[in-house]
C-alpha positions in Angstrom: 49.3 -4.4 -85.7 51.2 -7.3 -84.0 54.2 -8.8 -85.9 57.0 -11.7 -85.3 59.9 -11.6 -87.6 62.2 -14.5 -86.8 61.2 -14.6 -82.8 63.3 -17.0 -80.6 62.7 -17.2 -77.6 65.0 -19.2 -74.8 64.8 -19.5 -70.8 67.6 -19.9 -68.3 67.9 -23.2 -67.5 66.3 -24.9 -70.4 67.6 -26.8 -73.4 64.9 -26.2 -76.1 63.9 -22.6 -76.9 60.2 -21.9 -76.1 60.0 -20.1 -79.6 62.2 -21.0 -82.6 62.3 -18.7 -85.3 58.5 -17.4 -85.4 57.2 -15.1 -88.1 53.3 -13.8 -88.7 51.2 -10.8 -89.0 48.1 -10.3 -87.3 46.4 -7.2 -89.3 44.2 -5.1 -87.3 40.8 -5.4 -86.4 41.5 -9.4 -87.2 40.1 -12.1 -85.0 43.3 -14.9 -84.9 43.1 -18.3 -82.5 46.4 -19.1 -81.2 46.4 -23.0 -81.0 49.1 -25.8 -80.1 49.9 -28.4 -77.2 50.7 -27.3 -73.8 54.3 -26.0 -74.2 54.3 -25.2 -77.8 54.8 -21.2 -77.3 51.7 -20.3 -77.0 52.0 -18.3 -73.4 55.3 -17.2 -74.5 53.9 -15.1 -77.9 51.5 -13.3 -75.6 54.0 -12.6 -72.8 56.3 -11.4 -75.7 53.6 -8.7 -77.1 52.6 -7.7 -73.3 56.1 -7.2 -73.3 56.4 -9.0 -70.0 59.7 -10.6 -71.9 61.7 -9.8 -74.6 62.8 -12.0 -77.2 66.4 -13.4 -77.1 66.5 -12.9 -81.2 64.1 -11.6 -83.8 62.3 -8.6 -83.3 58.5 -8.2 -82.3 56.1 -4.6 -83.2 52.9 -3.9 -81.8 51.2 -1.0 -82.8 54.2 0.0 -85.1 56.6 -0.4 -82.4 60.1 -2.5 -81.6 59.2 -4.0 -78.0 62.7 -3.9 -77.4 62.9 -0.6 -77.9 60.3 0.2 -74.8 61.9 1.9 -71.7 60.9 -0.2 -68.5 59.5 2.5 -67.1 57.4 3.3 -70.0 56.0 -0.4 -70.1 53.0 0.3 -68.2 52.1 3.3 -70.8 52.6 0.8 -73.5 50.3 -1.6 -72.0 47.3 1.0 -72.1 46.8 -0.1 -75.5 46.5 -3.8 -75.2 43.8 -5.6 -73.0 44.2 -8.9 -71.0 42.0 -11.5 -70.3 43.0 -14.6 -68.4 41.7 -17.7 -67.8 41.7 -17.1 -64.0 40.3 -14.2 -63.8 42.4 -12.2 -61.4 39.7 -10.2 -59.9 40.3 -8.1 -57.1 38.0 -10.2 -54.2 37.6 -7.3 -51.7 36.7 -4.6 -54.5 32.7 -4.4 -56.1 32.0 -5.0 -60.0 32.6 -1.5 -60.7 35.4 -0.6 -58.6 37.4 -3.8 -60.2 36.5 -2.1 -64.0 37.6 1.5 -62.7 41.1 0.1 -61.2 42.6 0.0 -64.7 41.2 3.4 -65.0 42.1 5.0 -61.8 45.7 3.5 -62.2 46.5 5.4 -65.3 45.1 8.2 -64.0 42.0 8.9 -65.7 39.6 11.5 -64.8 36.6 10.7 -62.9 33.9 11.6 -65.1 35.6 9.2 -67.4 35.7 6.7 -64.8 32.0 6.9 -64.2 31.2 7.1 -68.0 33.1 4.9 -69.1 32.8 1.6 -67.0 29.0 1.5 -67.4 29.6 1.6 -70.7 31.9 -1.5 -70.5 29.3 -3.8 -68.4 26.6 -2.8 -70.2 28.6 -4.3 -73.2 28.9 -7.6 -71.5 26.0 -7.9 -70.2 26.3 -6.7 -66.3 24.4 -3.8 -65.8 22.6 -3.7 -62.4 25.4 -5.5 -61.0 28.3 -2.4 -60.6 28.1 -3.4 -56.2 28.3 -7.5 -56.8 31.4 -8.7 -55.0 33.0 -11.6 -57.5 32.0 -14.0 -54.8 28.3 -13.3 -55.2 28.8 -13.6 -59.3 29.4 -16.9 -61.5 32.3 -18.2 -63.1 31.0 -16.5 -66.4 29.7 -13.4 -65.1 33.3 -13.1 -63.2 35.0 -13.4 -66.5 32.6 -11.0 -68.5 33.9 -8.7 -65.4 37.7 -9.7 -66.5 36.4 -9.0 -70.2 35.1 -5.4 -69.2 38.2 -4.3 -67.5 40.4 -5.6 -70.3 38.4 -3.1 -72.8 37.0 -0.4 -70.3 40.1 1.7 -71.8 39.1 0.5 -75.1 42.5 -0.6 -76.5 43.1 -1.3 -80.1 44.2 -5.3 -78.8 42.7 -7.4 -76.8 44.9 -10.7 -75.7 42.7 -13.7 -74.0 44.6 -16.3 -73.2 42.4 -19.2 -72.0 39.5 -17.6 -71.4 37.1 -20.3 -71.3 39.0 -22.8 -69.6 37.5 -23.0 -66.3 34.1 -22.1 -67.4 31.0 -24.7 -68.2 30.3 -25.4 -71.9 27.2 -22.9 -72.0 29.1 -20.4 -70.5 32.1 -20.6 -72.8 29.4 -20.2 -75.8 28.6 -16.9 -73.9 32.1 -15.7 -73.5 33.1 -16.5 -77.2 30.3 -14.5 -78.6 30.9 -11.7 -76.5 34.6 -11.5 -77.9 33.0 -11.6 -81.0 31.1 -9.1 -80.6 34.0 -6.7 -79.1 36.1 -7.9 -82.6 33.7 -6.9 -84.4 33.8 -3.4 -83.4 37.3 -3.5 -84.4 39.6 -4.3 -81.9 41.9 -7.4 -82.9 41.6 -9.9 -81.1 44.3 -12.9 -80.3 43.2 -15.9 -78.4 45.4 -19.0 -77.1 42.6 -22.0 -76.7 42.2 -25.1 -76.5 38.6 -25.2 -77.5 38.6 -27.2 -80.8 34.9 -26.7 -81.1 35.1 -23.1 -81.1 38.0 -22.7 -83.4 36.0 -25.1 -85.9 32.7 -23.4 -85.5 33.8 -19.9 -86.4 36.7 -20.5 -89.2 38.7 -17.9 -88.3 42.4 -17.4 -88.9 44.4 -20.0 -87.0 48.1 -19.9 -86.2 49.3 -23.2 -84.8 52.6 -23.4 -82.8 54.3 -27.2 -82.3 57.7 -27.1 -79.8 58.2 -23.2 -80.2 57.5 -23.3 -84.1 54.6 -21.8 -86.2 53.5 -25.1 -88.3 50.5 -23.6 -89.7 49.0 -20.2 -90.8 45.4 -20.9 -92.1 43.2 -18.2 -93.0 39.5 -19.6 -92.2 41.2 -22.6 -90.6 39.9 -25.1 -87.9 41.9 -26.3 -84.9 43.3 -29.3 -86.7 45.0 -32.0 -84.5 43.2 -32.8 -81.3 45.4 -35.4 -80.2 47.5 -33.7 -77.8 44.4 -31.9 -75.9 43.7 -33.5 -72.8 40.7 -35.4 -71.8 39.4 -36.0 -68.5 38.1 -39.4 -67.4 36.7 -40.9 -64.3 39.5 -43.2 -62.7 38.1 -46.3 -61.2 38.1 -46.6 -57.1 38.7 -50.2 -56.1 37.2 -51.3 -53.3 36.6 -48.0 -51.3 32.9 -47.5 -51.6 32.6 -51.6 -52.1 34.1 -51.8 -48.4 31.5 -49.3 -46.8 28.6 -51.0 -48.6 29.2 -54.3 -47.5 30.1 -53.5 -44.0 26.6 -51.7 -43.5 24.7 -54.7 -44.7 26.7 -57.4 -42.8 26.2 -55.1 -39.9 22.3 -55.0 -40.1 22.3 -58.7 -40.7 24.8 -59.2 -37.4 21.7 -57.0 -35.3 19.1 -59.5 -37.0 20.8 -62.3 -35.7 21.6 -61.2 -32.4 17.6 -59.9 -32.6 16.0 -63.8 -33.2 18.9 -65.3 -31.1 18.5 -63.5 -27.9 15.8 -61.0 -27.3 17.2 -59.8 -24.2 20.5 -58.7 -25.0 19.0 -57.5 -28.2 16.5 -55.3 -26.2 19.3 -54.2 -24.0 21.2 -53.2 -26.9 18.7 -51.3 -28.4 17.8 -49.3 -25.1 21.9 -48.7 -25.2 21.7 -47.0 -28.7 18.8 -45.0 -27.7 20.6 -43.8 -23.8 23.7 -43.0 -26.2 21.8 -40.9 -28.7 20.0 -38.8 -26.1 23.0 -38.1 -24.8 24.5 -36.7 -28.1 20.8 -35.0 -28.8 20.3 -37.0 -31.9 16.4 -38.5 -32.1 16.9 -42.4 -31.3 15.3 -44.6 -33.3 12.2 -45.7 -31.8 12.9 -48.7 -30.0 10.6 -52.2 -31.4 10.3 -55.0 -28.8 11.6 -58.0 -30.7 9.2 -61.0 -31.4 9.6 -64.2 -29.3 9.7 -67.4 -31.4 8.3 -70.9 -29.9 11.2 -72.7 -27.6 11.3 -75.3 -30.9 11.8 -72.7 -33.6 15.7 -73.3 -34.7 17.8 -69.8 -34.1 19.0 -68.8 -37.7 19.3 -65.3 -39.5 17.2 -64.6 -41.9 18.4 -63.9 -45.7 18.8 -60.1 -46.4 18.4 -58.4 -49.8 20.8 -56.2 -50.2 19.4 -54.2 -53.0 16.3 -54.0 -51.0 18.6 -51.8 -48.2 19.1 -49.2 -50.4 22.5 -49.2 -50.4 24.1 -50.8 -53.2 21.5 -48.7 -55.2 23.0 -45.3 -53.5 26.5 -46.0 -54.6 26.3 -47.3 -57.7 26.4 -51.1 -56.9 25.7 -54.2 -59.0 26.0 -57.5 -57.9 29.4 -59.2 -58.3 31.1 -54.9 -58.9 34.3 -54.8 -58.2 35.5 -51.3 -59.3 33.4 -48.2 -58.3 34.0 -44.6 -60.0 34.1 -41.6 -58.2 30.5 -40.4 -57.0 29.8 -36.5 -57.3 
């Protein structure tokens, strides 16, 4: 079905080939996860089989033919056979559920009775029908790439290629996604995926080829992902000072009005009626204005203590006494 014999691959410009002597076998109808560190070869195996490049040595067959062999301008008849999936999507924005399914169909010319047949056939497979005149916008990140999924196998090729598919999509999702591919594998189209997704690849013990700076270190039948080490990990960063600074500036300022409040009533009041003339002005309610309370001549002018977990504040951004570092809010 797909087969590498002694694959190197080598960019302009770059000192290391992208693939270094590469040979496997995926059989058809298989299910095979395409695993390795960013830059290992991964991309560059499924660009090579799309035939969007050709191998500088070694020889690659899909579908018992020599890639190199392929006329340019017979490419795109090639590429009937194989479907795409990407980890972006690549929707059409402007164009409904249905009419992004039919493009593949419409630009190889099918007719269009198969057109109308066939692509309710595709979304009821994944899990879409009622939703042919959804734009992507109005759809989620999964049901956008079940819409990806349907136009890769609306023509129902004997490949289907997904490279990332799950990558920008939440963990509940991605279950979804994965055994929907599943499914369409199990109908018996081969499927190759390039992932990240250590979980998955562990769950479902499928074939694994592993690829480590352009070489295939491992060919494990029922394998799981292996190495995790190199997969990246996203943590919060901390944020010094930022929201610290905005938290203590609104309490100092309350406690700056207080004073001003018990120290002199009158300016205090003509502030106040100041805020309210200035708020009416930009049409925003003013806060209803509280006449302040006069203390005996003898009473000593000082500003009272203020909690400042009892303002709210320190509560609403995450603040302990004595923080220092705040992490990013949502």
């Amino acid at each position: 079905m797909i087969r590498f014999e002694n694959v190197t691959k080598r960019y302009r410009g770059t000192k290391r080939p992208a693939l270094s002597g590469v040979d496997f076998e995926v059989q058809r109808g298989e299910f095979v996860f395409l695993v390795g560190a960013s830059g290992s070869g991964k991309s560059s195996c499924l660009q090579l089989i799309l035939r969007e490049e050709t191998p500088s040595s070694g020889r690659v067959t899909v579908l018992g033919r020599d890639l190199k062999s392929i006329a340019n301008r017979k490419v795109p008849y090639f590429r009937r056979n194989v479907g795409s999936v990407f980890q972006d999507f690549r929707l059409l924005p402007s164009k409904t559920v249905f009419q992004n399914v039919a493009f593949t169909l419409q630009v190889i010319g099918s007719s269009r009775g198969f057109i109308h047949q066939a692509v309710p056939e595709a979304l009821e497979l994944v899990g879409l029908a009622g939703k042919e005149k959804r734009l992507p916008h109005e759809l989620s990140g999964g049901e956008q790439q079940r819409v990806a999924i349907a136009r890769a196998i609306v023509n129902r090729p004997a490949i289907v290629l997904a490279d990332e598919p799950t990558g920008n999509l939440d963990p509940g999702t991605s279950v979804d996604i994965m055994q929907l591919l599943a499914r369409i594998n199990a109908g018996g189209t081969t499927v190759l995926m390039a992932t990240h997704e250590a979980a998955f690849v562990n769950q479902m013990q499928r074939r694994v080829i592993e690829l480590r700076d352009g070489e295939l270190v491992r060919d494990e039948v029922h394998g799981g992902y292996g190495d995790t080490s190199h997969v990246p990990t996203l943590e919060p960063a901390a944020v010094k000072g930022a929201a610290a600074t905005a938290a203590l500036t609104a309490v100092l300022e309350v406690q700056r009005q207080s004073a001003e409040a018990i120290a002199d009533p009158a300016t205090a009041e003509e502030t106040a009626k100041a805020a309210a003339s200035h708020a009416k002005a930009q049409e925003v309610p003013p806060v209803a204005e509280t006449t302040p309370t006069t203390q005996e001549p003898d009473a000593p002018a000082s500003a009272p203590e203020v909690d400042v977990a009892e303002l709210g504040l320190a509560d609403r951004l995450g603040l302990d006494a004595g923080d220092e570092e705040v992490g990013p809010t949502s």
